[in-house]
C-alpha positions in Angstrom: 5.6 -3.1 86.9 6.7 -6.3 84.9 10.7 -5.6 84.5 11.9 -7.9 81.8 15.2 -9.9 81.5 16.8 -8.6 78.7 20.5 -9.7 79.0 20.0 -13.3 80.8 23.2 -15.4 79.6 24.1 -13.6 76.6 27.4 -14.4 75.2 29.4 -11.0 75.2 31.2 -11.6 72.2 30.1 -11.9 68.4 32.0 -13.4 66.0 30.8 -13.1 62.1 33.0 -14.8 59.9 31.1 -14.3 56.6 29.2 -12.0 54.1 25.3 -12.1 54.3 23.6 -14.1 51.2 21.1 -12.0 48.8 17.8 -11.7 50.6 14.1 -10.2 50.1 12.3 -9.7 53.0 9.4 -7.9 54.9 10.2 -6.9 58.6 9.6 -4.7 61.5 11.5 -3.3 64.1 11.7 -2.0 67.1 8.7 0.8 68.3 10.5 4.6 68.0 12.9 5.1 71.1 12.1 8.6 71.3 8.7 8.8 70.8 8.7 5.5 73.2 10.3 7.7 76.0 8.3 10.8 75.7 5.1 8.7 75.9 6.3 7.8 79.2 7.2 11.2 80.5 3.8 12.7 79.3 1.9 10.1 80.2 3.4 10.5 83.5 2.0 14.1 83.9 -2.0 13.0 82.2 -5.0 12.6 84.1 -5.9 8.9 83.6 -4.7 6.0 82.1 -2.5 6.1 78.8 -1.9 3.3 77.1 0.9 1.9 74.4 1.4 -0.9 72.1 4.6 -1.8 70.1 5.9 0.4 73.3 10.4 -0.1 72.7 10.8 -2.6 75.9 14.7 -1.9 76.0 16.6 -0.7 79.2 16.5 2.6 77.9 12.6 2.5 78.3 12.3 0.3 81.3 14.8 2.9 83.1 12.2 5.8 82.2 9.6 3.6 83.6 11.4 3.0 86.6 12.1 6.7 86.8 8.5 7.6 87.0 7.8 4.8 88.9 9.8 6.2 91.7 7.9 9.5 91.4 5.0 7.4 92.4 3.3 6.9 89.5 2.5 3.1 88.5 2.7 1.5 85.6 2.3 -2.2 84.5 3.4 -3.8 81.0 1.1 -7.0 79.5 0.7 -8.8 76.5 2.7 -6.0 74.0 0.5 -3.0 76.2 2.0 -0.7 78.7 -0.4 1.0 81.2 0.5 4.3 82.8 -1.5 6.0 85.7 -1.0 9.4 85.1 -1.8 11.5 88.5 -1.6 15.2 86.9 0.7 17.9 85.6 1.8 18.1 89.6 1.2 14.2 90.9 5.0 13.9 91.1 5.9 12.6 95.4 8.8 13.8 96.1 10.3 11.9 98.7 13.6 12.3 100.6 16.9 11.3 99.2 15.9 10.2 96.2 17.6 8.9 93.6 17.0 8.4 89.9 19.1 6.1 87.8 18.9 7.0 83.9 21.2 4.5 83.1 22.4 4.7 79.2 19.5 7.0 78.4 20.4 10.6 77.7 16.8 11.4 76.5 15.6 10.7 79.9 18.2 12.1 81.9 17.8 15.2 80.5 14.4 15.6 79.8 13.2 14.2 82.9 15.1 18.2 84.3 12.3 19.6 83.0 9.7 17.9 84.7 11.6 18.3 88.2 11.6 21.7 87.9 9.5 22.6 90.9 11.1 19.8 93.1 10.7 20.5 96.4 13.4 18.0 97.7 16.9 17.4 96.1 16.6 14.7 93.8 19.4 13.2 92.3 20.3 11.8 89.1 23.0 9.0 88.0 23.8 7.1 85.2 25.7 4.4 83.7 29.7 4.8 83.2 29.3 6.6 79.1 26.3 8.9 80.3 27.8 10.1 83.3 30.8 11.4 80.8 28.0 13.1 78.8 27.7 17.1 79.1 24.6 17.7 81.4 25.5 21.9 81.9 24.1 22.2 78.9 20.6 21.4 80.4 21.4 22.8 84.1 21.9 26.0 82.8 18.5 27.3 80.8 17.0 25.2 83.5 18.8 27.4 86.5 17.2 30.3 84.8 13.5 28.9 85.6 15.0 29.1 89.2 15.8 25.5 89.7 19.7 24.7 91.7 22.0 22.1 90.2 25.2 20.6 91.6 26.8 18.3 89.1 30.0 16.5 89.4 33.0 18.8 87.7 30.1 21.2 86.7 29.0 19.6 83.6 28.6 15.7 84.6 26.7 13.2 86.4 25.9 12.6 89.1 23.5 15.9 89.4 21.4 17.2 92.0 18.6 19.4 91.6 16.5 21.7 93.7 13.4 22.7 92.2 11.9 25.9 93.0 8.1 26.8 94.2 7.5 29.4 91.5 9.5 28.6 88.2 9.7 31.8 86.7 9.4 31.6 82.5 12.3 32.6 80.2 13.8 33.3 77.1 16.3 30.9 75.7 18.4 30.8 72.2 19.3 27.1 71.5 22.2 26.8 69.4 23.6 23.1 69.6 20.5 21.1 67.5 19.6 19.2 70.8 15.9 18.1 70.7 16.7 17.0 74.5 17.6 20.6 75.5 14.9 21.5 73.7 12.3 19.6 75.1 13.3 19.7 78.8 12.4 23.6 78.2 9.2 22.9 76.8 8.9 20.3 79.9 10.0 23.2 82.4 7.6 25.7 80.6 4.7 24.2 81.1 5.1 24.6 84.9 5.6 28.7 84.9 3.3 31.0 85.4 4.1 33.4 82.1 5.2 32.2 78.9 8.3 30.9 78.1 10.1 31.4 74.3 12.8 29.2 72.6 14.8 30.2 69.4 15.8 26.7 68.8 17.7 25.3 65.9 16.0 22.8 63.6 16.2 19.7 65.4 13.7 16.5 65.8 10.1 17.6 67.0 8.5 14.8 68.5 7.7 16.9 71.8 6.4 19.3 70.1 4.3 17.1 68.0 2.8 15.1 71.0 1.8 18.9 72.6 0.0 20.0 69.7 -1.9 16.0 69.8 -2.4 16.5 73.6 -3.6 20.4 72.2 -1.2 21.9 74.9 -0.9 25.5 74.7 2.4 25.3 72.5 2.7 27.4 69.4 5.6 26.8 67.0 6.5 29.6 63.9 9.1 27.3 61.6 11.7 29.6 60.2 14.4 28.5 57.9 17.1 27.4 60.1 15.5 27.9 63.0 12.0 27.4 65.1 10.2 29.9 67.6 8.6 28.1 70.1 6.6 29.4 73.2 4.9 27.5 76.1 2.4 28.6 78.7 1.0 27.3 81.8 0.0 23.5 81.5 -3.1 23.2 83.5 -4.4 19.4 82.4 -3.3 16.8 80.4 -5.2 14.2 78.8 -4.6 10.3 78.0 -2.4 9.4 75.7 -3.3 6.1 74.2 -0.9 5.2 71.3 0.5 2.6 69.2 4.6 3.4 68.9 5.8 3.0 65.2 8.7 1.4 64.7 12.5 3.5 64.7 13.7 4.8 61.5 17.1 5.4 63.6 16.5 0.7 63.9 15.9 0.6 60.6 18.6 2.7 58.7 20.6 -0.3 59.7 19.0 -2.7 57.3 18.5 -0.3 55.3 22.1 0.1 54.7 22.6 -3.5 54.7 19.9 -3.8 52.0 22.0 -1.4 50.0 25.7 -3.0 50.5 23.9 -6.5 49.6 23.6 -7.9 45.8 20.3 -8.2 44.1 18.9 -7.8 47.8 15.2 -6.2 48.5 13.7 -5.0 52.0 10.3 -3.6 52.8 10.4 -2.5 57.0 7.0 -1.9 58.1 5.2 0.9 59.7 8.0 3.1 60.1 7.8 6.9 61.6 9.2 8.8 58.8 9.0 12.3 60.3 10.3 15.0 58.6 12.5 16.0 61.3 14.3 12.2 61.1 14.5 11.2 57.6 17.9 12.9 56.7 19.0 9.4 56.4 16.7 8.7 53.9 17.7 12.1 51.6 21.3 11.3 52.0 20.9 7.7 50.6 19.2 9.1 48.1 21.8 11.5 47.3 24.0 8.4 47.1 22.1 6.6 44.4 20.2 4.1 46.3 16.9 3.3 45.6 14.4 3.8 48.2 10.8 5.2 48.3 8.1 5.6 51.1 4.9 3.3 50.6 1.4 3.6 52.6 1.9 6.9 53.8 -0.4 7.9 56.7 -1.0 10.4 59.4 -1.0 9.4 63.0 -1.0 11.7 66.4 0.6 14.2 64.2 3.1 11.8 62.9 4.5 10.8 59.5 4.0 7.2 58.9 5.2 5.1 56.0 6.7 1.3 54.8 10.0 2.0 53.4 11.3 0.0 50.4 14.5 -0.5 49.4 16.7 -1.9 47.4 20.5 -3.0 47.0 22.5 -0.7 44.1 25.7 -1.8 42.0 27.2 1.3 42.4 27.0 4.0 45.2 27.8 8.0 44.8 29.9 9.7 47.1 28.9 12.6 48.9 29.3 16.2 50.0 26.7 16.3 52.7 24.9 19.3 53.2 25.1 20.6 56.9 21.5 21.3 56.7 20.9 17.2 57.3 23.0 16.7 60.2 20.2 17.2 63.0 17.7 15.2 60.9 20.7 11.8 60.4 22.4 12.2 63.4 22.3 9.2 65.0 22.2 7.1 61.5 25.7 8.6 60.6 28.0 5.8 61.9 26.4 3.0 59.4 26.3 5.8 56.4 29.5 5.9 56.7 29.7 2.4 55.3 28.3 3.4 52.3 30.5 6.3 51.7 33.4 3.4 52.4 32.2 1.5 49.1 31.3 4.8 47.5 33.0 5.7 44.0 35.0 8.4 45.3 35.7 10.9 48.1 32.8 11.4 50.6 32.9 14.6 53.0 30.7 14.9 56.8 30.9 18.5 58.4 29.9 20.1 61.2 29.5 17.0 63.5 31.1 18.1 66.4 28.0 16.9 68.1 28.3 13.2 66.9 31.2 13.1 69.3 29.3 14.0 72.3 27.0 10.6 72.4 27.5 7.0 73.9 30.6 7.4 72.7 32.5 9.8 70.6 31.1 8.4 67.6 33.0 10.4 65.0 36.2 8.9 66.4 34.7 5.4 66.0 33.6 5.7 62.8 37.4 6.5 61.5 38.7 4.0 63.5 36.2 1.3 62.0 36.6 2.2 58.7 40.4 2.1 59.1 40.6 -1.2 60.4 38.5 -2.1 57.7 41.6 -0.3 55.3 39.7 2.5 54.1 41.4 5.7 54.1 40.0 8.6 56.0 40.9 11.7 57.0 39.8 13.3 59.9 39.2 16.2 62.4 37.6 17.2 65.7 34.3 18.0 63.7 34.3 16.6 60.2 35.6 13.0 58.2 36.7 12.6 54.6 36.1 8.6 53.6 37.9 7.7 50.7 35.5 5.3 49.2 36.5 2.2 48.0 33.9 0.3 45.3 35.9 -3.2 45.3 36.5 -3.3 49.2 36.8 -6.7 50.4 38.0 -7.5 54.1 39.7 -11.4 54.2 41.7 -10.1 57.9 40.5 -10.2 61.5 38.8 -6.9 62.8 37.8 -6.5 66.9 36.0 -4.0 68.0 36.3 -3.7 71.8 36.0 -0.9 74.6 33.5 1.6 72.7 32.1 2.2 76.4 28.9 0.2 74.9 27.9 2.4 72.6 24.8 0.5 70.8 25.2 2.0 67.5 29.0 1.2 67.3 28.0 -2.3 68.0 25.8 -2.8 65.4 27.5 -1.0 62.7 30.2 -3.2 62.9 27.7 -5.8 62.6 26.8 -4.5 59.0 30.0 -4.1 58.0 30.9 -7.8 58.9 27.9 -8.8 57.0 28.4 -6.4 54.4 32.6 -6.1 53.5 33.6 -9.8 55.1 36.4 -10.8 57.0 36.8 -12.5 60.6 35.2 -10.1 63.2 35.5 -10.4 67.3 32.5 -7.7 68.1 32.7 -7.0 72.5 29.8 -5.7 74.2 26.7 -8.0 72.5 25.0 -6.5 74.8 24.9 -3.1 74.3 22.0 -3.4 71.9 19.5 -3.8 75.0 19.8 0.0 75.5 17.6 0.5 72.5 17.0 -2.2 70.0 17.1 -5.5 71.4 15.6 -7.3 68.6 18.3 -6.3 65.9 20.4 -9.7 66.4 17.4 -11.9 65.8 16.3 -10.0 62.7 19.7 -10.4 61.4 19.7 -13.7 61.8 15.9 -14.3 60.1 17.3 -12.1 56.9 20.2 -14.8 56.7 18.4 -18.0 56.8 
C-alpha cells in the first residue's frame, strides 16, 4: 500500500487577518468520508477486487486501510484508484497479539466490532488521545449479545479488547442514540450469525444499508416514521464493489456557509452525495432563507447524487430547529451556528446531547466560539440559544487552541475568520488531515 504524507512541514498555526472578497466559483471537494470508509470495510469482506476513485485519502481512510491491511488483506492506491483484494466474508487472519490503531476515526473503530465478531484471537483496538475519550460501551454491549467478550479501559473507553466467538448467535436490538455507527456494526455482526438478527433503530444516516441492498445482501429495511426495522441474515458471498466516491456534503456545508455569510457571492460544488439521510443541512439553510437548490440530480449505487448551488443572502432568518433534523445535520452544526450568529433574531438547537460526544464536545465549542466572537448565547448540557447578530463585525484577536483536534472546530473557525473578520491565531492546522485535507487549498483558490 502507497501511505501518503499528509502533514510533511505544515505550519501548526493559522493566522487570518481579513474578510474573504466576493467570489463565484465552481469546485469539488473531498470524496464522502463515510461512504469512503465503508467501501473499505466491505470491500474487505468481497470476493475479488473492488475498486475506487475520488476514494477520501485522509488519515481517517488510510487508518481503515491499514486496519484491513493488518487483517491480511492488501490493498494498493495509484493514480486517484484504490485497489482492494477482498478474500471473503471470512478471509480475515487473525494473528496473535494484534493490534489495530483507529486513530481519530470513530467510524472505523466501531464498525470494524462488527466485523471481528468471530475473532478467534484477542484483538485489540487503540486510538488517538480524543477517540480514546469517546464512549465505545455503547458498541461492546449489543455486540456482547452476539457472544463476543470486551475489556475496555474504565468500561466504556479505549483501549478495547475483543474476543470473538465461533458461533455468533443473532439478536434483537432497540437503538435509541441516532448512531449510524452502532447501527452498522450490527448489521456488520449480523451478517456472520446463523439466524436473523432485527434492529429498531432510530432514523439515522443509511449508507450501510444502501451499499447492502447494491451488493443485494439479504437486508430488508421497513422505514417507519421515527424509526427503521432492519433485519440481517447469514452473509454467504460478497461481490466487487467497484465505485466512484462522491464528494462529502458534511466538506461542503462549509463553503456553503461561507457562500451564504459572503456579499453578492455564488458557489456551485460538484457532484455531491445528497442523501436523504444527510441533507438536514441543506433543509435548515433553507429554513434560514438562503438560497440553495440541487442541480443534475442522478442515481448511483443507491445513492442520491446532485451539484449544489448556492448563493450569498442579505439577510438570514433565525431558527427553531426541528428535532427531527438533528441525525440528518449533525456533524454540519458547528458552522450553522455561524449563521444563526448573523441571523435576525434568537435561534434555538435541541436535543444535541450527542454533538457533545464527538472529536470533541462540540456543543461546548460552538458557545465558546461564538462568544469569543461577542455573540450572546445561552447554553445547556443538550441545547444552545444564539442570539443572532445581523451587523456582527469582529476588529479583536480570537485564538482557538486545545480543541483535542477536532477537524470541524478547526475549520469553522476558519469560516468565521473569513466570514465576521478580526485577527485570528487557529492551533491544530492539522487537524483537517483526519478527513478533508483539501479544505485549506480550496479556501485559498476562492480568495484569489
Amino acid at each position: 500500500m502507497k501511505v501518503l504524507n499528509l502533514t510533511k512541514s505544515m505550519p501548526k498555526i493559522l493566522v487570518l487577518k481579513k474578510k474573504i472578497n466576493n467570489f463565484n466559483r465552481i469546485i469539488s471537494v473531498s470524496g464522502d468520508k463515510s461512504i469512503s470508509i465503508r467501501w473499505v470495510l466491505f470491500s474487505s469482506l468481497a470476493n475479488g477486487v473492488s475498486k475506487a476513485r475520488n476514494l477520501l485519502i485522509s488519515e481517517d481512510v488510510l487508518a481503515a486501510i491499514k486496519a484491513i491491511r493488518k487483517l491480511g488483506i492488501k490493498s494498493e492506491i495509484k493514480n486517484s484508484t484504490c485497489k482492494i483484494y477482498g478474500k471473503g466474508i471470512n478471509g480475515y487472519k487473525y494473528k496473535k497479539n494484534l493490534t489495530i490503531n483507529a486513530e481519530n476515526s470513530g467510524t472505523l473503530g466501531r464498525l470494524i466490532l462488527g466485523l471481528l465478531i468471530n475473532s478467534p484471537k484477542p484483538i485489540k483496538i487503540i486510538g488517538d488521545n480524543s477517540l480514546s475519550k469517546r464512549d465505545f460501551k455503547r458498541i461492546a454491549d449489543p455486540l456482547t449479545r452476539f457472544g463476543a467478550k470486551f475489556n475496555l479501559k474504565n468500561n466504556k473507553n479505549l483501549p478495547l479488547t475483543i474476543l470473538g466467538t465461533k458461533k455468533p448467535k443473532p439478536i434483537k436490538f432497540t437503538e435509541k442514540k441516532g448512531s449510524a455507527q452502532i447501527k452498522s456494526s450490527i448489521i456488520f455482526a449480523g451478517m456472520k450469525t446463523n439466524g436473523c438478527t432485527t434492529l429498531r433503530a432510530k432514523k439515522s444516516r443509511n449508507h450501510t444499508e444502501t451499499m447492502c441492498r447494491y451488493l443485494n445482501l439479504p437486508l430488508k429495511v421497513k422505514s417507519k416514521k421515527n424509526y427503521d426495522e432492519i433485519s440481517i441474515t447469514k452473509v454467504k458471498k460478497i461481490k466487487c464493489l467497484n465505485y466512484n466516491i462522491p464528494s462529502d456534503i458534511s466538506s461542503g456545508a462549509f463553503f456553503m456557509i461561507l457562500t451564504a455569510l459572503s456579499k453578492n457571492s455564488e458557489l456551485l460544488i460538484k457532484n455531491v452525495n445528497i442523501n436523504p439521510s444527510r441533507i438536514g443541512v441543506i433543509t435548515i439553510l433553507k429554513k434560514m432563507g438562503v438560497k440553495i437548490n440541487f442541480q443534475n440530480k442522478k442515481n448511483y449505487r443507491g445513492e442520491k447524487i446532485a451539484d449544489i448551488k448556492i448563493k450569498s443572502v442579505k439577510s438570514i432568518k433565525p431558527i427553531n430547529c426541528p428535532v427531527k433534523l438533528n441525525a440528518s445535520a449533525i456533524d454540519e452544526f458547528l458552522v450553522i451556528f455561524l449563521l444563526a450568529a448573523k441571523a435576525k433574531g434568537i435561534s434555538y438547537f435541541k436535543n444535541l446531547e450527542e454533538l457533545n460526544k464527538k472529536e470533541s464536545p462540540r456543543l461546548i465549542w460552538g458557545s465558546k466560539i461564538l462568544n469569543m466572537m461577542g455573540v450572546k448565547t445561552n447554553t445547556t448540557k443538550d441545547s444552545i440559544k444564539i442570539y443572532g447578530n445581523p451587523n456582527l463585525k469582529i476588529s479583536k484577536k480570537i485564538i482557538i487552541k486545545n480543541y483535542l483536534k477536532d477537524h470541524r472546530v478547526f475549520m469553522t473557525s476558519v469560516i468565521a475568520a473569513l466570514s465576521f473578520g478580526g485577527k485570528w491565531h487557529i492551533h491544530d492546522k492539522d487537524s483537517i488531515q483526519t478527513s478533508f485535507p483539501t479544505f485549506l487549498k480550496i479556501i485559498n483558490e476562492l480568495k484569489k
